[in-house]
C-alpha positions as CSV (number, residue, x, y, z in Angstrom):
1,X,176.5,37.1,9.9
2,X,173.6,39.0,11.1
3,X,172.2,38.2,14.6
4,X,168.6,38.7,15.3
5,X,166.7,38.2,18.7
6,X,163.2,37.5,19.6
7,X,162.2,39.7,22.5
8,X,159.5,40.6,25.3
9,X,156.7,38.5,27.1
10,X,155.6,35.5,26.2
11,X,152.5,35.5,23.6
12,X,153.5,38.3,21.7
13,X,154.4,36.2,18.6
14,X,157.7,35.6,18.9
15,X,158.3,31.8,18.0
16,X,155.7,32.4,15.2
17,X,157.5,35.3,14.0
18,X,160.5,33.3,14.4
19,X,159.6,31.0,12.3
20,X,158.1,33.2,9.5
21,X,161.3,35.1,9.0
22,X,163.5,31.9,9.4
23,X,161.3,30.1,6.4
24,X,161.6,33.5,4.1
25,X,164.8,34.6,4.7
26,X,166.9,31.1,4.9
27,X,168.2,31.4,8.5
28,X,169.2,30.1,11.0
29,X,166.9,29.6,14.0
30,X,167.8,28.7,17.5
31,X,164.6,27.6,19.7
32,X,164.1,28.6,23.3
33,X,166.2,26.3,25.5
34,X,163.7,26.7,28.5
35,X,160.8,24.8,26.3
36,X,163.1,21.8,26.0
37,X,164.2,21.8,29.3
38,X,160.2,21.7,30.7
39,X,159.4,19.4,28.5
40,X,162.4,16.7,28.8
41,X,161.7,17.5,33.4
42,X,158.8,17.7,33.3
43,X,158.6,19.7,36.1
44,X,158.3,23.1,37.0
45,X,161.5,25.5,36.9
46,X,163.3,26.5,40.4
47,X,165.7,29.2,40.8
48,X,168.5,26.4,41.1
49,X,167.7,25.6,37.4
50,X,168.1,29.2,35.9
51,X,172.3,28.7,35.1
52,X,172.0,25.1,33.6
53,X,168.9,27.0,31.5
54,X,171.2,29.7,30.8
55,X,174.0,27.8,29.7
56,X,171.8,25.2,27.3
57,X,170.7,28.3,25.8
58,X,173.6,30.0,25.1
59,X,174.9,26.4,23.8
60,X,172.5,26.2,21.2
61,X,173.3,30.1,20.2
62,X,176.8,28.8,19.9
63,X,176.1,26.1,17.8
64,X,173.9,28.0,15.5
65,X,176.4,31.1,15.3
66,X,179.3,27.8,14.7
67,X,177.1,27.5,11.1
68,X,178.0,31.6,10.7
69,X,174.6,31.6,7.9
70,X,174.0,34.9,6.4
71,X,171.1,35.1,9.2
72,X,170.9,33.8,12.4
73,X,167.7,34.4,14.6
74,X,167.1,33.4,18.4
75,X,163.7,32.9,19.1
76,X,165.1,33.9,22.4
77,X,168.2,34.8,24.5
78,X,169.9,35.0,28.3
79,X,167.8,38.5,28.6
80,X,164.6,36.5,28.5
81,X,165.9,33.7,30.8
82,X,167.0,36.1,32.9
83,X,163.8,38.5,33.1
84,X,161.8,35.0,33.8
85,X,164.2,34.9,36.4
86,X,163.7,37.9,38.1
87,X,159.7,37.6,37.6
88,X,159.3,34.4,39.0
89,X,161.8,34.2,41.8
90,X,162.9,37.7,42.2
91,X,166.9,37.1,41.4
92,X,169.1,35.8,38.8
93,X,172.4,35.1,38.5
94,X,174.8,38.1,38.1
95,X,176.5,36.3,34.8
96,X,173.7,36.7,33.1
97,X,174.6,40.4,32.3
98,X,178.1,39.9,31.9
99,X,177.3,37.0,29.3
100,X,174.6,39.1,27.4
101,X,176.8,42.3,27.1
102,X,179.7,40.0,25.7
103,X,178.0,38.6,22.7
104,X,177.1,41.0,19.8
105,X,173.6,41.2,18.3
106,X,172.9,42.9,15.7
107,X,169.2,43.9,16.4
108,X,166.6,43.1,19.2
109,X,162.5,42.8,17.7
110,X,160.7,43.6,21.0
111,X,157.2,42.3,20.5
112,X,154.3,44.5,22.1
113,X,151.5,42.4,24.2
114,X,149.1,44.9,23.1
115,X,147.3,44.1,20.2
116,X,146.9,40.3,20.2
117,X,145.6,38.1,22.6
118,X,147.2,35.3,25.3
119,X,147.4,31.6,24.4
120,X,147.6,28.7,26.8
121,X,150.3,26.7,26.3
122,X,151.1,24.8,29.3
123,X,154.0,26.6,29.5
124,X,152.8,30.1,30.0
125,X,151.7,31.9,33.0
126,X,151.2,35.3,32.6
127,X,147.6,35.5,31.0
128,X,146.9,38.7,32.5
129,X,148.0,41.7,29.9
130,X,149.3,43.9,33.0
131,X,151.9,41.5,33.9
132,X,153.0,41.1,30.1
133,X,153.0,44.8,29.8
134,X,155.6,44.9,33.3
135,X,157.3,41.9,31.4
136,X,157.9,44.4,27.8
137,X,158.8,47.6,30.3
138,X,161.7,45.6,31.9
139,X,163.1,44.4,28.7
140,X,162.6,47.9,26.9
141,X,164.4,48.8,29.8
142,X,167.4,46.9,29.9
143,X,167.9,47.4,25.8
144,X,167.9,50.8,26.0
145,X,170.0,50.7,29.6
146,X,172.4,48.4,27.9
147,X,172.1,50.8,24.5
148,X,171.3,47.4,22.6
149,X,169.8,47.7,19.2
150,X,166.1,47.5,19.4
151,X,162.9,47.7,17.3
152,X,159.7,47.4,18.7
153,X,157.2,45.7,16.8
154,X,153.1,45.4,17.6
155,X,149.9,45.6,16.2
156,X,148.0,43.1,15.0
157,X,149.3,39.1,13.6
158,X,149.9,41.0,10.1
159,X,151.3,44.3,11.5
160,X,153.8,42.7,13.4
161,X,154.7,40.5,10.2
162,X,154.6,43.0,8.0
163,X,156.5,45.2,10.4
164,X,159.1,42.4,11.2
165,X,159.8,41.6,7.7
166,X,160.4,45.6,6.8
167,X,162.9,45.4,9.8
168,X,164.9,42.4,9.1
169,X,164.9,43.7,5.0
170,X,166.7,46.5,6.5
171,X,169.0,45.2,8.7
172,X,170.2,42.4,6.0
173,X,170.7,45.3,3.4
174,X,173.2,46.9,6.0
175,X,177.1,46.0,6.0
């Protein structure tokens, strides 16, 4: 089983590339915990809610590595919960790193903000492109802190297809 994260700030593509690569290739994909979580509370997150948002995530990765598919891909993982974290109330949980660093992923796509433009959600809050850029710095920083396999992957909506595809033919063609 190959295990492939969705990473960086939020509208840089990731669910949608998620989704491409999940349709072509036949995986597995595990959603982003934190959505559900909003949605069913709705209510906005407080720094109390970061572990039981941690540990619904790493359920579902649990459940969809449980399946062991040829490809499994996580639209997101604890280095995203815990970045939010960080970013909104200036700590996190010291598990977090302890729990990331024990699970094994096989490669990281780190999506670029550059290139494409922000979309309201309801959910997101970080329409300015400096803050998304800060967001893609930390997380570039802890992958290559952390000497975590990373690609990054920008451009425009087909670049960073194109681009994601090449990457995840290449990682599948590894054994």
């Amino acid at each position: 089983m190959k295990v492939l994260v969705m990473a960086g700030p939020e509208s840089s593509g990731k669910s949608w590339l998620a989704e491409q690569l999940q349709a072509h290739f036949g995986a597995v994909l595990v959603g982003e915990y934190v959505r559900y979580f909003i949605d069913h509370f709705q209510r906005d997150t407080t720094l109390a809610d970061i572990p039981d948002i941690a540990r619904g995530q790493l359920a579902w990765e649990d459940a969809g590595r449980a399946q062991a598919p040829q490809l499994l891909i996580l639209d997101t993982n604890l280095l995203t919960n815990k970045l939010w974290s960080l970013t909104l109330f200036g700590d996190a949980p010291s598990w977090l790193d302890r729990e990331l660093l024990a699970r094994h992923y096989d490669l990281h796509l780190l999506l670029s903000p550059e290139g494409i433009g922000w979309t309201a959600d309801g959910q997101r809050c970080q329409p300015e492109l400096a803050d998304r850029q800060a967001f893609f710095a930390a997380s570039q920083d802890w992958l290559e802190r952390h000497r975590q396999p990373f690609r990054v992957i920008g451009g425009d909506w087909q670049a960073r297809h194109d681009r994601a595809f090449a990457a995840v033919e290449e990682l599948l063609a590894r054994n």
